[in-house]
N, C-alpha and C positions, 0 to 999 in steps of 0.2 A: 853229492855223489862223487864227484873228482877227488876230490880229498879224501876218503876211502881206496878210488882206485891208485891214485898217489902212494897211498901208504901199502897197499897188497905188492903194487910194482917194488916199491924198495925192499918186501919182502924177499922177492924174486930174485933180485940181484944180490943179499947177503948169502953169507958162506957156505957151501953145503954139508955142513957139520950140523948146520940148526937143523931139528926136527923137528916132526908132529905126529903124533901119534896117529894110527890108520885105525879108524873106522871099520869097524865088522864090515863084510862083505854081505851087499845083499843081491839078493836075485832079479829086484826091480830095478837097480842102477845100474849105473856105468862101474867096475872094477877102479878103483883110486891104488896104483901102484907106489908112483912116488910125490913126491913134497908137490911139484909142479903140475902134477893131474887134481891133488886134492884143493892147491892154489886157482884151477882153472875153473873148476866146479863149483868152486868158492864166490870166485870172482863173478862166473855166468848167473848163480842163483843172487848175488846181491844185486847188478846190474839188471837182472828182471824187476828185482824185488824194488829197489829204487824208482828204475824206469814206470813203473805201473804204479806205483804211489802219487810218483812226483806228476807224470803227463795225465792224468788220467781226469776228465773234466770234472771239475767242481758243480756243488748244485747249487743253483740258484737262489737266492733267498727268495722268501716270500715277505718282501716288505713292497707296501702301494707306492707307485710314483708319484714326484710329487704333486703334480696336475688333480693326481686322483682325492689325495689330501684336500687341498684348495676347495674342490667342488663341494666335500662333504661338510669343512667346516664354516666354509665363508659362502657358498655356492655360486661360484665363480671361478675359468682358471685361465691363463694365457694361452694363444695363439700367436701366429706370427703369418701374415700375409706375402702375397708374390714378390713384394717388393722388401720383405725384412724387417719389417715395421711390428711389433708387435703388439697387442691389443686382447682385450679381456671379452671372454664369453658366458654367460651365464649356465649355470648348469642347466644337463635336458629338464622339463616339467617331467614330475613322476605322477600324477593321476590321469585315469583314463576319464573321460570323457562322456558327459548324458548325452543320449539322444538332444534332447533340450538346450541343450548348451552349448552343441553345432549349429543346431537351425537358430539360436538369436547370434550367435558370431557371425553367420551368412549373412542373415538381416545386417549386421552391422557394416560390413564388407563393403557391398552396398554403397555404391555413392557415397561413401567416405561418412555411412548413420555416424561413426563415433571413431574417433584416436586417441590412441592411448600411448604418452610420453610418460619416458621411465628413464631409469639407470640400470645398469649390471649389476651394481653392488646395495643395490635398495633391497632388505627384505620385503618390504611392504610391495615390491612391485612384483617380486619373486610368486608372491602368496597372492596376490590378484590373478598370476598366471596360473596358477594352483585350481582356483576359482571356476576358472573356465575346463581348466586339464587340455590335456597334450593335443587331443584333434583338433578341437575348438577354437585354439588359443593360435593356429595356421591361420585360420582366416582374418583374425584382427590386423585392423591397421596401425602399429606398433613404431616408433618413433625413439630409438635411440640418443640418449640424453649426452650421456657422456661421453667428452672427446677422444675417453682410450676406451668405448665399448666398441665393439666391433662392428661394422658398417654404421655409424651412428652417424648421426644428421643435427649436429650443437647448431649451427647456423638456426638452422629452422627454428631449435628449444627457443634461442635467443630470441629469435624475432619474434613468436609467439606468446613472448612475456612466461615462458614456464618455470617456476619458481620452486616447485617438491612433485616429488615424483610418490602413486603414479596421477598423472593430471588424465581428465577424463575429459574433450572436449567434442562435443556433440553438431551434428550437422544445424539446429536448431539456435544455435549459439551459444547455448550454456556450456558454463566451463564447471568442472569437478575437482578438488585436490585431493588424493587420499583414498585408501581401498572402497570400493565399491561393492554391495554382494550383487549376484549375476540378476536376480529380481528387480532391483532398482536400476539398473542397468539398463533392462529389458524399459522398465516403464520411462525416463528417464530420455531414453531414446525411440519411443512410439512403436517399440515392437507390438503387435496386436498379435502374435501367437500365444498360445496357452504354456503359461510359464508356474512350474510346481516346487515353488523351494525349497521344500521339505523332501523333493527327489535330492538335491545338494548337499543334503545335510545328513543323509545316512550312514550309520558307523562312523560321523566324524569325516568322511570323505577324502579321509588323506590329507588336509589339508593343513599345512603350519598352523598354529594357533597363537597368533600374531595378526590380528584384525584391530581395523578403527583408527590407520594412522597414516602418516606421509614420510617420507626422506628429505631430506632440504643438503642442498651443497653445500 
């Protein structure tokens, strides 16, 4: 835009011999008499025309941050806690939740029926959480494995011997390695409510189809 009004100015100060031809007169403008009215008009209409191009906000792109990225393809994205430490959180669970599948999570809650050690970056622990769905899956007693998941407790995995993720281990002393369906869960840890697994498995239930396995570090 300077460089324009640079050059209108040098206009201004050459000879007054140069001319420009005048513009029909119209009823809707200002009259342009001489070289210096039509130079002013000149100069006001480019300096809008500029100014409103150049200041005028830009629109945002629609492209996903990168966190959002992370979640969809690894389901997983960072954090950074009070103290600047940053640390990896698993994506929310996206299915909702049976009735059924609250009250054996409650059961499990419970005097600690069953804990379940995992990773952030385990699919198979991802799709256990899946299993349960997003209400249910509050009440478990859950056990972060690894030292950059976010609130995680590795002392504990350590001392517990847990070796792949998710490990299933029950008030009763059995230990589990590897996805569990929520029925053997139920029996597995002494639930005595009426459990229907064929309610789980309706339309598919939303659920990754990535069953039958474990993570290992």
């Amino acid at each position: 835009m300077w460089i324009i009004l640079v050059f209108i100015a040098s206009l201004i100060c050459c000879t007054d011999a140069w001319s420009i031809p005048k513009p029909p007169p119209s009823s809707s403008s200002k009259k342009i008499s001489t070289r210096n009215d039509f130079i002013h008009q000149f100069t006001s209409s480019a300096t809008l025309l500029l100014t409103s191009s150049t200041i005028s906000t830009p629109k945002l792109a629609n492209a996903a941050p990168p966190f959002a990225i992370m979640q969809e393809e690894l389901g997983y994205f960072p954090i950074k806690d009070d103290n600047g430490e940053t640390y990896m959180v698993p994506t929310k669970i996206k299915r909702k939740s049976t009735d059924q599948a609250i009250s054996l999570a409650k059961y499990l809650s419970k005097g600690k029926g069953a804990t379940m050690y995992g990773a952030y970056w385990c699919p198979h622990c991802q799709r256990q959480k899946e299993l349960f769905g997003y209400e249910a899956f509050q009440y478990i007693n859950y056990i972060e494995c690894s030292p950059k998941g976010y609130k995680n407790d590795f002392s504990m995995c350590i001392n517990d011997g847990i070796e792949g993720y998710p490990t299933w281990k029950f008030s009763n002393g059995e230990s589990v390695s590897g996805e569990m369906e929520l029925v053997d869960i139920a029996k597995k840890s002494g639930y005595k409510g009426k459990f229907d697994d064929r309610l789980e498995k309706v339309n598919g239930s939303g659920v990754p189809p990535i069953g039958g396995g474990a993570c290992a570090e």
